[in-house]
N, C-alpha and C positions, 0 to 999 in steps of 0.2 A: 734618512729622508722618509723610509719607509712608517716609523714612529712617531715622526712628527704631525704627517699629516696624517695618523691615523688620532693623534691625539687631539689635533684642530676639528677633526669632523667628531669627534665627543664633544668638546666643549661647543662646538657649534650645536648640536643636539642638547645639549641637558639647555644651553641660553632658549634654544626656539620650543624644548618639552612647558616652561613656563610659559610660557604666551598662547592666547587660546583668539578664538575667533568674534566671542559671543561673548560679552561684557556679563561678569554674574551679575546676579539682582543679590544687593543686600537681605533685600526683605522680598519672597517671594511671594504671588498673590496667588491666590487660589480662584480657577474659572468659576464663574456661577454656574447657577444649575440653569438658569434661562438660557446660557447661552448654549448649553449641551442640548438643553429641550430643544431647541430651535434646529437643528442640525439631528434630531431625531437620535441620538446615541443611545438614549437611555430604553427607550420604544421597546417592546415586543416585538414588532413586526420589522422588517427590513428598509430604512430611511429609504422616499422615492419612490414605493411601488403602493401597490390598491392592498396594503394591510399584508404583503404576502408575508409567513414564516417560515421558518426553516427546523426541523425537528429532528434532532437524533436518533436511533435504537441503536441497543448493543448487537451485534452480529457476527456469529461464529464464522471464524478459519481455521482450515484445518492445517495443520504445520506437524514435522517429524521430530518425537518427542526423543530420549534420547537412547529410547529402547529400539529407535528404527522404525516404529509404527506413527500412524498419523492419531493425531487428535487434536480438539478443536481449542482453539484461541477464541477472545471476543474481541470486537473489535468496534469502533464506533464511525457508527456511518449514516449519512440524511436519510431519510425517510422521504417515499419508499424506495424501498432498495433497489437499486440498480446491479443489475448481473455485468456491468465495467467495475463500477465502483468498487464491489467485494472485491473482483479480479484484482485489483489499483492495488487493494491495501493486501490480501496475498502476495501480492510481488514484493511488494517492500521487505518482507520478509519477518521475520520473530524479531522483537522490540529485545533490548538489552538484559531485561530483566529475565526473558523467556529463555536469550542465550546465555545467560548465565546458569540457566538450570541442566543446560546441556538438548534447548528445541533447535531444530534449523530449519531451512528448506530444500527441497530439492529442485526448486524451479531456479533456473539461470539468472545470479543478479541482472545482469547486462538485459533480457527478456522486454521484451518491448508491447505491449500489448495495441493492436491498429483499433480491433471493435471488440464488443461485445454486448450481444445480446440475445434475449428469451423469446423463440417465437414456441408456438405450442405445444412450452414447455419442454420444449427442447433450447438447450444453450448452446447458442454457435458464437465460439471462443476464436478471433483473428492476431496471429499472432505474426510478430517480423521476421521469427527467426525460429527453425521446427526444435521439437524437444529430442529428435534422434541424435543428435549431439551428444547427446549423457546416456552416460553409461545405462546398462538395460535395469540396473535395482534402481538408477535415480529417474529414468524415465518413468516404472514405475509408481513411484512416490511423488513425482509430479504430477503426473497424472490423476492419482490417488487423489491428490490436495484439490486440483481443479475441480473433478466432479465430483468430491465429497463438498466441497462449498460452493458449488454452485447449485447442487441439490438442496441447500439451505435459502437459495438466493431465489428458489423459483422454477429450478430446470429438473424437475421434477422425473423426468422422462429420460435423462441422462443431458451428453453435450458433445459436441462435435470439436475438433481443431482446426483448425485454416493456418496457412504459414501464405501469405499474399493469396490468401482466396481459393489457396488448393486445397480441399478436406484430407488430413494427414488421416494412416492408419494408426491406432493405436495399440501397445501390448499392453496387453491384461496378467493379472497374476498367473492365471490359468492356462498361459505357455502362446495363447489366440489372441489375436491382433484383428480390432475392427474401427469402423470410421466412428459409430455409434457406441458410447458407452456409459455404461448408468452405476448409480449408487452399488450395486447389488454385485456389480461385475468385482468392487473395491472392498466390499465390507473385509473382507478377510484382514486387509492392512490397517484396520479400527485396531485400535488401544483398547481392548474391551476390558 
C-alpha cells in the first residue's frame, strides 16, 4: 500500500510539474524605453524624490586574517559613511572568497548591533549582547576589528561599548581593561 501511494503522489507531481500558471508568450515583447523613462528606472537620481542620489565608496574592515592578526577588508557602503553601517557590514563577517583564504571574525555571528554612532569622535557602539562571552584572545580580536574600523569610520578618538546602554569594560592587549579605547591601544594586532 505503502508503494502504491507513493507511486500515485509521483505521478501526480511530474502531471501537475507541467502545468504552470502564466501562459508563455510565443513571441516575447520587449518594454519600451518610454515606458521605463516614465517610472524613472533608467534616472541618475532616485525615482520620486528632489534629484536625491545615492553614492558608494570602498571602505576598509578590519577581519582576522589567518595568521591571527587583524587586517583590513574593503567593503562597499553609501556615502557618507556611517559608523552603524561599517558596523552592519563587520558583522556580517568575511565574504566566501576571504574564507577561503583562511580570514574570519571574532565578533559573535548571532551579535546584534542596537546603535551606533560618532559624537566627538568618539564611537559609541550599542550592542544586545556583551563580547565577554568569548573567550579572552577572541574578545581581544573583536575588539581589535571594532576600533580598528571604526577609526576608519570617523571615531578617530577611539570608542566605547554599551550592551543595553551600559558602557562595558574592555581588555586590551596590554593585560588593562578600560571603557575608552583607541586605535593605538590595538596597533600591536595589525598584520604589519
Amino acid at each position: 500500500m505503502n508503494l502504491r501511494a507513493t507511486l500515485l503522489i509521483g505521478l501526480a507531481a511530474i502531471a501537475l510539474s507541467s502545468c504552470t500558471l502564466i501562459a508563455p508568450n510565443a513571441t516575447p515583447q520587449s518594454i519600451p524605453r518610454t515606458f521605463s523613462k516614465s517610472l524613472g528606472l533608467l534616472d541618475k537620481t532616485i525615482p520620486g524624490t528632489n534629484h536625491a542620489r545615492v553614492r558608494f565608496i570602498t571602505q576598509p574592515v578590519y577581519i582576522v586574517d589567518a595568521t591571527r592578526h587583524l587586517a583590513p577588508s574593503s567593503r562597499i557602503v553609501p556615502s557618507p559613511v556611517g559608523l552603524a553601517t561599517v558596523i552592519q557590514q563587520l558583522l556580517l563577517g568575511p565574504s566566501a572568497i576571504e574564507k577561503s583564504a583562511g580570514y574570519s571574525s571574532a565578533l559573535p555571528k548571532d551579535e546584534v548591533l542596537v546603535s551606533a554612532e560618532i559624537r566627538a569622535k568618539v564611537g559609541y557602539v550599542n550592542f544586545a549582547e556583551p563580547l565577554k562571552r568569548l573567550s579572552r584572545s577572541q574578545q581581544l580580536l573583536a575588539v581589535g576589528e571594532l576600533v580598528l574600523t571604526a577609526y576608519d569610520a570617523g571615531a578617530t578618538r577611539g570608542i566605547v561599548i554599551k550592551v543595553a546602554g551600559v558602557t562595558q569594560r574592555l581588555l586590551m592587549p596590554n593585560g588593562q581593561s578600560a571603557t575608552l579605547v583607541t586605535k593605538n591601544n590595538f596597533a600591536v594586532l595589525l598584520n604589519t
